[in-house]
matplotlib code that plots the C-alpha trace (Angstrom):
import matplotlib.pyplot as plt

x = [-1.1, -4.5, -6.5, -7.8, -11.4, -12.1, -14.1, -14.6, -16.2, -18.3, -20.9, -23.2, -25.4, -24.4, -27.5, -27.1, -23.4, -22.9, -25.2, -22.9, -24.1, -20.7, -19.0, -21.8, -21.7, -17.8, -18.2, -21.2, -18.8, -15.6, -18.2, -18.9, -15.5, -14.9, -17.1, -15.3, -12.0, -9.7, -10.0, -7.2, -7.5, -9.3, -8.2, -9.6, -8.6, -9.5, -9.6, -6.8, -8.8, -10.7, -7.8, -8.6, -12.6, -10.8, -8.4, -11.1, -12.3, -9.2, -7.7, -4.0, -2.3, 0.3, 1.9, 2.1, -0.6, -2.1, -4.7, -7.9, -10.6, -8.2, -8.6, -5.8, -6.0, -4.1, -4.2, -5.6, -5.7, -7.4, -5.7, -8.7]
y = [150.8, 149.6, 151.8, 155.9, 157.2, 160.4, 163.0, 165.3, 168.5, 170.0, 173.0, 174.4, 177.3, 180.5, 180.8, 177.3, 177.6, 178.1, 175.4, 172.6, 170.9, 170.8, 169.1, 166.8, 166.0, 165.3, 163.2, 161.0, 160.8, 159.3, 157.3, 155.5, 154.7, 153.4, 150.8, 149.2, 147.7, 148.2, 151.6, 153.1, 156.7, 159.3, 162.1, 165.3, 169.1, 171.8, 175.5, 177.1, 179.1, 176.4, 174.1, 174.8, 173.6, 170.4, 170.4, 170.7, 167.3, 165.7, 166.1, 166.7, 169.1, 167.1, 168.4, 171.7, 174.4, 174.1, 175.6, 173.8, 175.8, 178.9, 178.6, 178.0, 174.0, 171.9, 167.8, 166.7, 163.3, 161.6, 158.5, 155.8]
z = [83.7, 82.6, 80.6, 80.5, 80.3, 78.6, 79.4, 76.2, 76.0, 79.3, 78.9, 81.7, 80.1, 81.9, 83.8, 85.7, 86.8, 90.3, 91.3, 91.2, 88.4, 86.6, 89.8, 89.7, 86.1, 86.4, 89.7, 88.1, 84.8, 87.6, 89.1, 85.8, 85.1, 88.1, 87.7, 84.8, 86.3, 82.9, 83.5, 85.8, 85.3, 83.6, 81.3, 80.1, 78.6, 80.4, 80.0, 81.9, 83.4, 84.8, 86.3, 89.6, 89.2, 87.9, 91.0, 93.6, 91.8, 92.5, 89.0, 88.2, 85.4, 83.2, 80.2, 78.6, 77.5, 74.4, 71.9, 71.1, 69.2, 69.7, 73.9, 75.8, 77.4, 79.6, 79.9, 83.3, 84.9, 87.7, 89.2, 90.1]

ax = plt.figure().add_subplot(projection="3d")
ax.plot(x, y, z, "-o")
ax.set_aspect("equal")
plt.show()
């Protein structure tokens, strides 16, 4: 199945969201791994309440919800 990049922790400072730069950080972060052949998918945990910013980027929900630094989370892949 080859192997899974990770994308840890992601943090726009309130006054700069809305301007894309979190789209553009996550694409340039894909982009990277896809440069590297061993890697066939990429995984990350996101907020629930922002699965569907990780949607829009092509990602998928897998696996329950969970509770990371008391927040609610959910795993997400992307398949490359």
């Amino acid at each position: 199945m080859g192997e899974t990049g990770k994308i840890g922790r992601v943090c726009i400072l309130p006054e700069a969201r809305g301007l894309g730069l979190g789209a553009a950080l996550i694409r340039a972060a894909v982009e990277e791994f896809r440069k590297r052949p061993q890697i066939s998918r990429v995984k990350l945990g996101a907020q629930t309440h922002a699965l569907g910013f990780y949607e829009r980027l092509g990602f998928v929900a897998v696996g329950p919800e969970y509770l990371d630094a008391g927040i609610l989370h959910r795993d997400m892949v992307l398949a490359l």
